[in-house]
N, C-alpha and C positions, 0 to 999 in steps of 0.2 A: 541840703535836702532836695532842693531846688534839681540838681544834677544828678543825684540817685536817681531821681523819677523818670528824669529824660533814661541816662542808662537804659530800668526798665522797660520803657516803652520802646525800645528801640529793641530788645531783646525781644518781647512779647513780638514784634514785627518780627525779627525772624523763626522764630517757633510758630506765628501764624501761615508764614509763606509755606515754610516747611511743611507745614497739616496739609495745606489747601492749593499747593501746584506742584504738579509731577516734574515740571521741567526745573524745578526747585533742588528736586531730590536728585533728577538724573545730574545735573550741573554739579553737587558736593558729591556725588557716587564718582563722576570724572575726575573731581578734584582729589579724593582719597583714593583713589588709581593712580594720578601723577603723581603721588606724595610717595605712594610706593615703592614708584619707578625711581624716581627720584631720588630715596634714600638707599634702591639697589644700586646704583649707578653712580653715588656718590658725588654729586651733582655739586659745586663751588658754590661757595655762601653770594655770591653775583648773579649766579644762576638761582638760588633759592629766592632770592630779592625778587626777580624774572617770576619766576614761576608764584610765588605769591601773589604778586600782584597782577597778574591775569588773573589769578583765582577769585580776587576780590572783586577787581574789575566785572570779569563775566557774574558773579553771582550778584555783586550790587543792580547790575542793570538788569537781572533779571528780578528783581526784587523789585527795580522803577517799573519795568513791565508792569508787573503784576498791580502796582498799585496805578497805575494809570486806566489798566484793564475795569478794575475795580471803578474807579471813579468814572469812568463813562457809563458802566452799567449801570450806577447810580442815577446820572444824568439824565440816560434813555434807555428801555429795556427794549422798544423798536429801533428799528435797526433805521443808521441814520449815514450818510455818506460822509459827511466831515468827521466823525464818530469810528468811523471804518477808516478813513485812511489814519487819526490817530494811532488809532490801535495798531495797523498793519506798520505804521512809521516807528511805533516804541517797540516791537515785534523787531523789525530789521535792525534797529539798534542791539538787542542780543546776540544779533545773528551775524551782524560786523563782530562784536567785540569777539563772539565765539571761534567765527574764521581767524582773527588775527593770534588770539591765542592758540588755539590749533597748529598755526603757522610756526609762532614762537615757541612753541612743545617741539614742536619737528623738525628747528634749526639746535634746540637745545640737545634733544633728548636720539633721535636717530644717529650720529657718529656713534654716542657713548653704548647704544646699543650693538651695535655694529663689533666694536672691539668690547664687548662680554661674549658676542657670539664666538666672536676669533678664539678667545681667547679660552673656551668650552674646547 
C-alpha cells in the first residue's frame, strides 16, 4: 500500500508541473515532436534508448527546477541574493541538460533527415 501511495504522489507531481509551468509543457510538446520525427525516420532501438533518455533527463530536471523554484518561494517571497543564484543555478542545470540533448537530437536525427530528403 505503502508503494502505491508513493506511485501516486509522484504522479500528482507531474500532473502539478504539468498545470503550473509552461516550460513543463514546451519540454513534453518537444518531446512528442522527436517521437515523431523519430518514428518517421525510423530511428534503431539504441537510438530510441538515446533519445528517451534525454527526454527523461531534460523533463526530470525541469521538474527539479520547478520544485527548487517552489521551495525558495517558500523560503522568502523578498528577493534575496543566495536565493537568486539558487534559482538561476537549477535554471542553467535545464539549460545544460537541454543543449546537450539538442546536441544528441542533431547527431542522431539530421543524417537520417538528410537521406528522406534525398530520397523525396
Amino acid at each position: 500500500m505503502k508503494l502505491i501511495k508513493s506511485f501516486a504522489f509522484a504522479i500528482t507531481g507531474i500532473k502539478t508541473c504539468f498545470a503550473i509551468e509552461i516550460n513543463f509543457k514546451i519540454h513534453l510538446c518537444c518531446a512528442m515532436i522527436v517521437t515523431t520525427i523519430g518514428l518517421v525516420c525510423n530511428i534503431s532501438a539504441t537510438e530510441w534508448m538515446i533519445v528517451i533518455s534525454c527526454i527523461a533527463f531534460v523533463t526530470a530536471m525541469e521538474m527539479m527546477n520547478t520544485a527548487i523554484e517552489k521551495l525558495c518561494d517558500m523560503v522568502s517571497k523578498d528577493f534575496h541574493p543566495t536565493i537568486k543564484i539558487i534559482k538561476d543555478v537549477a535554471s542553467g542545470a535545464v539549460l545544460l541538460a537541454a543543449i546537450g540533448s539538442l546536441i544528441i537530437g542533431a547527431i542522431i536525427f539530421i543524417p537520417k533527415v538528410f537521406v528522406l530528403i534525398k530520397s523525396l
